[in-house]
N, C-alpha and C positions, 0 to 999 in steps of 0.2 A: 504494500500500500504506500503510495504516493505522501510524503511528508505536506503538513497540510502547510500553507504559506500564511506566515504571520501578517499579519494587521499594523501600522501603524496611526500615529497623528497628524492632522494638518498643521499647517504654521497657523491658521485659525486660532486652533485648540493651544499652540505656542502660545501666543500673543495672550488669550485668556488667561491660562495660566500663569504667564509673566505678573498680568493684575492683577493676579489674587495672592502670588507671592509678594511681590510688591507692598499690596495695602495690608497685609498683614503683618507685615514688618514695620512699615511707615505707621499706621494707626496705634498697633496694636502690642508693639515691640515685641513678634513674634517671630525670630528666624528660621523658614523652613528650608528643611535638604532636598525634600520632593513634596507634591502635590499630590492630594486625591480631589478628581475631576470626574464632572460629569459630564460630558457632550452634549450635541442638541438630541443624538437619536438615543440618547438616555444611557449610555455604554459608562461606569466608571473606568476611570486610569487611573493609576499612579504617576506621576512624570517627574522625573530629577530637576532638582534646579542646579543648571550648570556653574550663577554666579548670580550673586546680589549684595549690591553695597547699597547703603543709607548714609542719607546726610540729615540735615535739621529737617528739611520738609520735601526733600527732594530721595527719590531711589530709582536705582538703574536693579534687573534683572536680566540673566539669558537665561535661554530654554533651548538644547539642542532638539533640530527636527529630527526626528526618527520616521521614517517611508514604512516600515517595517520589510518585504520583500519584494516591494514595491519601485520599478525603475526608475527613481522623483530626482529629478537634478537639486532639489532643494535638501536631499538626504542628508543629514550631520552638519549642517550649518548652525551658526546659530541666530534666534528669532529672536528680537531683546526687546524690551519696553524699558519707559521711563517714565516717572510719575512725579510731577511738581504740584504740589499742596499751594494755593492763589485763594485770595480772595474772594475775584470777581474773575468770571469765565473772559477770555479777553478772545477780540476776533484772529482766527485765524486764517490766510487766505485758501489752503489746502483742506481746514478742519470739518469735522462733521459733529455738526454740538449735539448732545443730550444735556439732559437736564441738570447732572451734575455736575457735566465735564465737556470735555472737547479732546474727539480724537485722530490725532493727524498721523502720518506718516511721516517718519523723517528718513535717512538716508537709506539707500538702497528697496523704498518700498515706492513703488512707480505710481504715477498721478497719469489720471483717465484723462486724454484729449481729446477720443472722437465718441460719438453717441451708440448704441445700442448694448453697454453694455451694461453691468449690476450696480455699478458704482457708477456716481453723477460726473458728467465732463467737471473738469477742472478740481476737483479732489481723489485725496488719496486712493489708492489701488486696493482699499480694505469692502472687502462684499459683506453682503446683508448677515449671512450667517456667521463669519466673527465679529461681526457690530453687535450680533444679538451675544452670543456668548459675554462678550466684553461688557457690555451695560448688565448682562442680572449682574458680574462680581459685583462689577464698580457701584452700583446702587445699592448693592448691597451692604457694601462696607461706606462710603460715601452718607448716603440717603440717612442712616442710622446716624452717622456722626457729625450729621450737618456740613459736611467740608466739601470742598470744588476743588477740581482736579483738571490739569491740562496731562493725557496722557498721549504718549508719541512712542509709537512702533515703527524698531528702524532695524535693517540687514545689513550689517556689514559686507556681507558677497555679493548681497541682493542684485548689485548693476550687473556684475558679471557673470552670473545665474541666470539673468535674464536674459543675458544674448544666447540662452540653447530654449529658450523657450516662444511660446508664440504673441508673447507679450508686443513686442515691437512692430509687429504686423497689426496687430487689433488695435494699436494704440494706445499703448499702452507705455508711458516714455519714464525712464529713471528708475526703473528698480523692478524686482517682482510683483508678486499679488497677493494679497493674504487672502489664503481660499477655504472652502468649508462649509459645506450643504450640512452634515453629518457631523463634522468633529474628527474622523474618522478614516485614515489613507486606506484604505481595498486594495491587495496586491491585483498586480493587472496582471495578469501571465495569461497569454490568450490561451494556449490549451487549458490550462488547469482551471481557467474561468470558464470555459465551452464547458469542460465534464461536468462543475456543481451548478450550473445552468440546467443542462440536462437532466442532471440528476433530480433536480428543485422541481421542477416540472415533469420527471415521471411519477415524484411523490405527490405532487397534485391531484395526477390523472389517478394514480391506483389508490390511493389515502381515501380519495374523496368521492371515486366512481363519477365525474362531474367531464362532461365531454367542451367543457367551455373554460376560458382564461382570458385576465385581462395583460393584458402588455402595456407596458412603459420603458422612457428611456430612463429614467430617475424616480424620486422622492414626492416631485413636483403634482404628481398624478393622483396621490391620497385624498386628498382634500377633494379633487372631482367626483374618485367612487363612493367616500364618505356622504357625501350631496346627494348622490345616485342612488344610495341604499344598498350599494353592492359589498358584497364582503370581501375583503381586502386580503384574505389569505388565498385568493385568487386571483394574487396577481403575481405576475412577476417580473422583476429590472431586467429588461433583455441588453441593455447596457449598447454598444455597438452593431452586436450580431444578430440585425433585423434575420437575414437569409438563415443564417445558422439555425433562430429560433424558430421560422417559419417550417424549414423543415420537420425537427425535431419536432413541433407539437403536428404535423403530419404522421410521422415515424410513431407517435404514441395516441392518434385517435381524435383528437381533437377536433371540433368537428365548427365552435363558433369563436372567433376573438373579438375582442372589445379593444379598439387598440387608442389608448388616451396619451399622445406625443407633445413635447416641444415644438413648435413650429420648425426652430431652427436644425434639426436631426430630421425629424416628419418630411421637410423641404429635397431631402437626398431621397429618400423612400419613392417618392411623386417623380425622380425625375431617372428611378431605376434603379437606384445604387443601395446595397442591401449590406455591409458594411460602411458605414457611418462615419467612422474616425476620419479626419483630418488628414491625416496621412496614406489614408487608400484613396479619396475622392474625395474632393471638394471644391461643388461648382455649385452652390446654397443660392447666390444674388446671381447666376445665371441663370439660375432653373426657374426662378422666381421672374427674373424678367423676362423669359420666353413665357413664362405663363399669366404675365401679367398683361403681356402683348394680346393673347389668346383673349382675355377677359374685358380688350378697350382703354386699358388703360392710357392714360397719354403721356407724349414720345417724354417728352418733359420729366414725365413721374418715371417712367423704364430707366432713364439716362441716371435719375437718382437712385432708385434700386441698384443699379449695376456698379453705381462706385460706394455704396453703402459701406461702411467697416462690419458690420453684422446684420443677421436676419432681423435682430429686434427692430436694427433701426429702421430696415429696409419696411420692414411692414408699416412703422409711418407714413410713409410715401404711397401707400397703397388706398385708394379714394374710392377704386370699385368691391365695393361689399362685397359680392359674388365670389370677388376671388376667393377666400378662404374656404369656403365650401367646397368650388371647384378643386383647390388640392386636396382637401379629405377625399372627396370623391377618387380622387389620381392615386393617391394612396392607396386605397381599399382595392382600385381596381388591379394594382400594381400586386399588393400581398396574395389577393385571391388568382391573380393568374402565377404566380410566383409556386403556391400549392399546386397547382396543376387545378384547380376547380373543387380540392377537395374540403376548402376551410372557408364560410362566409365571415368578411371582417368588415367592421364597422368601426370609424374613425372620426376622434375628434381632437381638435387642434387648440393651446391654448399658449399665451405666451409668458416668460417670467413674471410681468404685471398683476399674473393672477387672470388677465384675463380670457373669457372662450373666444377664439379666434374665429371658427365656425366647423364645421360638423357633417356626416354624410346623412343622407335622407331619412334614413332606416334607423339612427345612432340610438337614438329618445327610445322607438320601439323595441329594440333587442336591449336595448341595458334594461329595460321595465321587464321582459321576458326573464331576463335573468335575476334581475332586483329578488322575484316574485319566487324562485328556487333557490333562493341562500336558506 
């Protein structure tokens, strides 16, 4: 039997961690060696604190990133915070305020230039899920003690990290990203991800005698089945491998899918491409302007699709409602002739916003079919 591949942390879950080492020292004159942490998808850690010094109202922290078998160029670096005790929260031009703080990036963490991406143009390169982690600490230790805090996460490697990454193409300029849906690094080993795929999905089919599944490319998708009434231990993160998975739930019987996507992954699916990743295909704001051509759109709005930095933003540009339905439909038609005819899939599209993009004809009726058998 195959050695199972460890798990690591995000620089996310880094930077979190920093602040709770941090305020725990600075508030509470408490020095810790490691942390115990809880992620967003609820998982505790333990994590080392590689260094922390305190001054009168100021403390610096590292936290080396561990990938755990996980190919992450950011592996073993280290993620650092620092935490200055202020008065009054003071403007910062990169920061991003909460209520008891302000948190910026400083060196080596890259600042967002062009639009469609998690984080706002013109601030720090830190996304929604280590904002969240970082505000419950800081409010927590903060909020209690009444005190305001300017906190600043910075990467010493971070510039130079960043030129093996795809930060500079997305626009991404001066540093990495602090990232983290999860809290959470998933080793990517593609075989070894293919087999507990499969495997996760023939325990589906034979567990639960149920000839139906929902597909996703992430986390993002919960909240839709939750809406939906559907029971959510039928579903499963196909992650990349639209085609790989399409088979496979052919191979095991499968007979309906619900398939609830990102627009910006969904976008390769419509235009045939059943591996995902970035690195096998990536023609997202082409496929998108051939189909937006298809839908009317004008030359005008094609020409800004096409130099779009990403799909989010791209779909700004997009004025003909229609569209989004028409790619569901592309989709569905794409997966179901991809089975050979032997799986009906129904498709709906939504984007980081939170919001439904749009949806195939049939979507509403087959998830209520299914709602009505959980």
């Amino acid at each position: 039997m195959a050695e199972e591949l460890k798990s690591g942390y995000t620089t996310g879950s880094c930077a979190a961690i920093g602040v709770k080492a941090g305020l725990e020292a600075l508030l509470n004159n408490n020095y810790l060696d490691e942390v115990n942490f809880t992620t967003l998808n609820g998982q505790n850690i333990l994590v080392p604190i590689y260094r922390l010094r305190v001054r009168k109202n100021f403390v610096s922290v590292a936290v080396t990133k561990y990938a755990g078998d996980d190919p992450d160029v950011t592996n073993g670096i280290q993620i650092c915070t620092r935490i200055k005790l202020v008065d009054e929260l003071p403007e910062i031009e990169r920061g991003i305020s909460f209520k008891n703080f302000i948190l910026v990036g400083g060196r080596g963490v890259g600042t967002v230039t062009k639009l469609g991406l998690q984080a706002k143009v013109g601030k720090s390169a830190i996304n929604p899920g280590p904002q969240k982690m970082i505000e419950e600490v800081a409010d927590d230790f903060l909020g209690k003690m009444g005190k305001k805090a300017v906190i600043t996460i910075y990467v010493p490697e971070g510039r130079e990290k960043a030129k093996k990454t795809f930060n500079p193409k997305l626009g991404i300029v001066g540093g990495i990203s602090i990232l983290g849906s999860t809290g959470i690094v998933k080793p990517m080993s593609e075989e070894a991800l293919k087999d507990s795929m499969f495997v996760e999905l023939k325990v589906l089919r034979m567990a639960r005698d149920r000839d139906w599944c929902i597909f996703t490319f992430g986390n993002y998708s919960k909240n839709y089945c939750e809406k939906l009434g559907l029971d959510l231990e039928q579903t499963i993160v196909i992650s990349n491998y639209a085609g790989f998975m399409i088979d496979s739930a052919v191979k095991l019987g499968f007979k309906k899918i619900l398939f609830l996507g990102h627009i910006g992954k969904a976008i390769k699916i419509a235009g045939g491409i059943f591996n995902t990743h970035s690195r096998v295909a990536d023609a997202r704001v082409e496929i998108m302007g051939a189909n937006a051509f298809l839908c009317g759109e004008s030359s005008e709005n094609i020409h800004k699709i096409l130099e779009s930095n990403t799909v989010e933003e791209a779909c700004d540009y997009i004025e003909k409602r229609e569209f989004f339905p028409f790619i569901a439909e592309k989709v569905k038609r794409r997966v179901e002739e991809y089975s050979r005819g032997e799986i009906q899939c129904e498709v709906l599209l939504f984007s980081f916003k939170g919001e439904t993009l749009g949806y195939t004809e049939k979507f509403y009726q087959l998830a209520g079919e299914l709602a009505g058998k959980n």
